[in-house]
Phi, psi and omega in degrees: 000323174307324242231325150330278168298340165280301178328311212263350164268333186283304165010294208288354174229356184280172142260338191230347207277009153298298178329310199298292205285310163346308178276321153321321171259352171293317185288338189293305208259325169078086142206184192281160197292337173275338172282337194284319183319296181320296176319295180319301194283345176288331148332279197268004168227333166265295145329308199056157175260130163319307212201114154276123194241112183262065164215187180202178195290325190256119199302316174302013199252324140322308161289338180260335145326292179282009156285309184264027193237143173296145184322327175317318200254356152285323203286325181265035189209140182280137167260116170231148173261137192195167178265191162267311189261024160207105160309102164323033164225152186273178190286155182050034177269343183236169195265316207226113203257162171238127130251146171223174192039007157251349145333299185300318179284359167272111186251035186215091200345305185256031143284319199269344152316272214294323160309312196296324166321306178285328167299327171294319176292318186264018148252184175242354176238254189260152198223109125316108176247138181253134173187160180273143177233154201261188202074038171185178202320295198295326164277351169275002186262271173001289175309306198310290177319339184266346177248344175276021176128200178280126170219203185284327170311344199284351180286312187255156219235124187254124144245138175311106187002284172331305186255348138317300174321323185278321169307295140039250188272346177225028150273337206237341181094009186253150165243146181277150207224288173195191160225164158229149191276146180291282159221124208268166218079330173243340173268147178288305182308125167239157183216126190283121159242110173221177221226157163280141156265345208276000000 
């Protein structure tokens, strides 16, 4: 049901991460792909989340959120500018954090600690992370383009599971809860569930 309700507040700004998540709760839960759907959206939009925190560094990444989201779901949600690496919140302040599409641009191991380090300070249960990770089609077409020279790609990063993993538990003080692959083998994105040990 947690995997619910993240999809579906992470939705209201995300792209694929319903896509992502859907079969995990469909299978978790042994129902259908329309029921696992119902669930999410009644969660996070008929029931509702208290307080939706929307943010990111760049105001215009905001501004354009709350142009293409419906009124409904800007009137209930903060837009904040902030950094990943000193978050503009006090500790343990949100229950459940999602990030996506910024990992794959940190390419420098304790950096992506040190986000992590701060995602941990400011929930209090589970933090969903989005990246690209390596083993399968797409990252190997990457790799190959990045060694034949400059391509579009060059700002983001394929990490190694592995080492991703290791950062994790033992840079950041996080347990890994599990993950799920977009399609595994052939998609890069993995989107991550973890936890404080602390």
């Amino acid at each position: 049901l947690l995997i619910a309700l993240a999809s579906a507040v992470a939705q209201s700004f995300g792209r694929f991460t319903y896509g992502v998540l859907l079969p995990a709760v469909r299978d978790d839960m042994g129902i259908t792909n329309t029921q696992a759907g119902f669930i999410g959206a009644a969660i996070g939009f008929f029931i509702g989340v208290q307080d939706l925190i929307a943010a990111d560094y760049s105001q215009d990444m905001l501004n354009l959120a709350a142009r293409v989201r419906p009124l409904a779901q800007v009137k209930k949600t903060k837009l904040l500018k902030t950094s990943a690496f000193a978050i503009d919140l006090p500790d343990q302040s949100v229950d459940l954090l999602f990030c996506m599409r910024l990992l794959h641009h940190i390419g420098v191991p304790e950096d992506r600690s040190t986000i992590l380090k701060e995602f941990s300070r400011v929930t209090r249960d589970e933090i969903l992370v989005s990246l690209w990770v390596d083993g399968n089609l797409q990252a190997s077409d990457v790799k190959a383009r990045s060694e034949a020279g400059p391509h579009k790609d060059q700002n983001r990063f394929v990490i190694p599971a592995d080492q991703f993993e290791a950062e994790v538990t033992s840079g950041a003080g996080l347990e890994i809860v599990g993950h799920v692959d977009l399609l595994p083998g052939i998609s890069m994105w993995r989107t991550y569930v973890l936890r404080s040990v602390y």
